[in-house]
N, C-alpha and C positions, 0 to 999 in steps of 0.2 A: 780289881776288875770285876764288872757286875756279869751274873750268868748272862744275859744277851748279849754284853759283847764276849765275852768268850764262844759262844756260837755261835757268833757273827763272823769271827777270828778263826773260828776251827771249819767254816765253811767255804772262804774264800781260801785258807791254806789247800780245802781239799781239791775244791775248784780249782787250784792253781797246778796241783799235781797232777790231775786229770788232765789238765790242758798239755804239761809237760809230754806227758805219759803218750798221748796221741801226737805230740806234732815233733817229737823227737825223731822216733824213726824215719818220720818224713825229712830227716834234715839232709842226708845224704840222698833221698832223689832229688833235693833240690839243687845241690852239687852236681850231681852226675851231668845232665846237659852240657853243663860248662867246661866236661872235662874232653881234653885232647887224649890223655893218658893217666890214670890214676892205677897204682898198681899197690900191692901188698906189702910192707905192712903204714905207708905214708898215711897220714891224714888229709892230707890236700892232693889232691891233683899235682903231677908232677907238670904237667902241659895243660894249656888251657885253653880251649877252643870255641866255637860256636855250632860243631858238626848236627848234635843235636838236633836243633831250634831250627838248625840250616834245612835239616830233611824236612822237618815235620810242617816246615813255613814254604816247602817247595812243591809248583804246582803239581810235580807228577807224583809227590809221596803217599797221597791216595788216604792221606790222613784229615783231610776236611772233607772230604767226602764220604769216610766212614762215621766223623764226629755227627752228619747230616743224617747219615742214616740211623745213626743210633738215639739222636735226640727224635727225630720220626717216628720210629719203632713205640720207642719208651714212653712217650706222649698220646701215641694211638693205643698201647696198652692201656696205661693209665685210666683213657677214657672210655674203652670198653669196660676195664675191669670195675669201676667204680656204676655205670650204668649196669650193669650186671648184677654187681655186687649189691647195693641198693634195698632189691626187692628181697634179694637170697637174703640177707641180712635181718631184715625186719620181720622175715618171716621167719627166721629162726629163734628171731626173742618174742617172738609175739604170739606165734601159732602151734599149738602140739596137734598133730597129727601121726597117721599112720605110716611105720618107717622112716619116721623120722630119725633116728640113732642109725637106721642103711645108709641116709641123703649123706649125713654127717658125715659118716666113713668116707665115702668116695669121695666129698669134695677132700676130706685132708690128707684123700690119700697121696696124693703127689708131693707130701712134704715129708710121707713115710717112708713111701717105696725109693729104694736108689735111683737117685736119676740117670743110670745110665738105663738101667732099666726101663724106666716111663719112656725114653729118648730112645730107641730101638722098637719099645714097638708103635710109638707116634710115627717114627721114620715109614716104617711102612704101611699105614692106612695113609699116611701122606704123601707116596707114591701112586698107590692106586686113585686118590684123589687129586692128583696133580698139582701138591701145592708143593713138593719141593723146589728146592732151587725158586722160591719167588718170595715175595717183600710179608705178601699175605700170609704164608705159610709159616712167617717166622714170628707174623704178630699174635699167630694163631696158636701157636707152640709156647710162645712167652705167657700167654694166659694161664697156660696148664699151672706153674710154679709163682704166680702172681696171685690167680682169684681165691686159692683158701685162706690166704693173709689179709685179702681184701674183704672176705665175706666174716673172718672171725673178729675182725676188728669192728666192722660194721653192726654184726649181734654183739656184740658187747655193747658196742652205742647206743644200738637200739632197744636194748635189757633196760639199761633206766633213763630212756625218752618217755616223756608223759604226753598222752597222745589225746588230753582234756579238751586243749586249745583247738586242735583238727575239728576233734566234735563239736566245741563253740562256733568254728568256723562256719563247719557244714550246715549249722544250725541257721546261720544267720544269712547265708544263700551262696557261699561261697563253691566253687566245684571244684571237682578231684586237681587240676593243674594250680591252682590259687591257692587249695591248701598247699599242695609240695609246694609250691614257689615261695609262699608266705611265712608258712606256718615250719615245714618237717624240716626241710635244706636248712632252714636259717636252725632250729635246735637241733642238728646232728651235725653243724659245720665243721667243727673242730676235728669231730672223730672223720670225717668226710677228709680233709685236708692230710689228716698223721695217715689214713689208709692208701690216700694217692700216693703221697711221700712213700710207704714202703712198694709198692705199685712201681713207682716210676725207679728206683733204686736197685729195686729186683731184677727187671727188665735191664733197666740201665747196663747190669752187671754180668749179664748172662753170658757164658761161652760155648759149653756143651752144647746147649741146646739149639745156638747159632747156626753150629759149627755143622750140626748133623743135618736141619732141615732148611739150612741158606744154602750149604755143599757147594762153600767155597764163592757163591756168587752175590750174596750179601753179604759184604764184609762190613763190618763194625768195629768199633775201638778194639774192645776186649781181645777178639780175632786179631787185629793188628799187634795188638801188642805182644799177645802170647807170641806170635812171629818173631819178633823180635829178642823177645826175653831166651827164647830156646838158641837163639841165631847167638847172643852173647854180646850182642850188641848193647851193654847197657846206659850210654850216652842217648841213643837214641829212641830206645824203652825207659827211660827215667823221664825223657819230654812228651813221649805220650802218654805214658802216665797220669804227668800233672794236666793232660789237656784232658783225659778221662777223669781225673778229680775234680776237676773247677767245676762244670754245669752241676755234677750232682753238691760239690757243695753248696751252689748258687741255689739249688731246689731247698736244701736243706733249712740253709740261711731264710730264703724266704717264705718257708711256712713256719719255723719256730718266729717269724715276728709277727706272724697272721695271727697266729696260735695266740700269744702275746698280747694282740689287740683283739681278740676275737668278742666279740658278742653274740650269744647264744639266745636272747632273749627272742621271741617271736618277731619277725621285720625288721632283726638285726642284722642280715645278711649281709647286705649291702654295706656295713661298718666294720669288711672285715679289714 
């Protein structure tokens, strides 16, 4: 056997383990919906039902309409964070300035400090500003633990973009919206796509933070389900679950094929 296929051999083995490795533990919440009764130490379900699927497909479970707000949420995040994020990015690979190493601290501070911490004292500047208890206040709080993953991904992208072609641009009459539409978006797209992805994943996944500055009137999967899971309901927390899994692996799936086909080349944007 020549060395390429032995590491051709020893990569799909790994690949295959990793695949294991992740979708193993998921094999019992995919049982559990279906279970009437499953008790200790059985492997299957002693009863088998549809209770599950029943709540979570029923109009007053209140579970399509947290799945609504949460794809809402995570998507307005997303696109703030990324417009945001953008300039703060480029300007961290490109520009040395004064206090620079303070800017730095504070944006990563949210990913040092405990969140309960951050989450306590956001709770009350967002009292006094009235965004608890509303939609806006929680897309405004999902920022906090969103844009330092957004902005460090973005300066790294922007550490080795070559910013030649911008100049060729400008040179040949082109203005500041033609270059980013032509030139910057189409070479930073990739890293653009993997910082949404953790953006929308992050949000996606938020509880605490929900929990403190929604207070209970924006409810979202995560919210839901932790309900459930404490409640011991786990027929019914194993089907929301998989309804809290599927978008984000559907986000997942569809920027690893972007990524895949992506062209980076100047006016490649549009072949992503």
């Amino acid at each position: 056997m020549s060395e390429s296929t032995r590491a051709g051999l020893a990569g799909r083995i790994t690949a295959a383990l990793i695949v294991v490795a992740v979708l193993l533990p998921m094999l019992p919440l995919g049982i559990w919906p279906f279970a009437q009764r499953w008790l200790f130490p059985a492997l299957l379900p002693t009863e088998w039902g549809w209770r599950g699927w029943s709540y979570v497909l029923s109009p007053g479970s209140r579970v399509i309409e947290a799945l609504i707000d949460s794809a809402v949420i995570a998507t307005l995040v997303t696109l703030i964070a990324l417009v945001l994020g953008l300039p703060a990015g480029r300007a961290f690979a490109s520009r040395r300035f004064r206090g620079r190493t303070l800017v730095h601290f504070v944006i990563l501070a949210p990913t040092i400090v405990p969140t309960i911490a951050v989450a306590m004292g956001i709770h009350v500047v967002f009292i006094r500003l009235g965004l608890v208890d509303t939609l806006a206040g929680v897309i405004a709080v999902h920022l906090v633990p969103v844009l330092p993953y957004v902005v460090l991904i973005l300066a790294g992208i922007f550490a080795n973009h070559s910013a030649e072609f911008e100049e060729q641009a400008r040179t040949l009459g082109a203005n500041r919206w033609q270059v980013l539409a032509i030139i910057t978006l189409p070479g930073v797209a990739p890293g653009v796509m993997v910082a949404g992805l953790f953006a929308f994943l992050i949000s996606w996944s938020q509880y605490l933070l929900t929990l403190l500055i929604g207070g209970g009137q924006v409810v979202t999967l995560p919210l839901l389900l932790i309900s459930f899971v404490n409640s011991g309901d786990n027929a019914v927390a194993a089907a929301i679950s998989l309804v809290m899994i599927a978008p984000a692996m559907l986000v997942l799936l569809l920027t690893s094929h972007a990524l895949g086909g992506a062209d980076t080349t100047p006016g490649g944007f549009g072949k992503l």
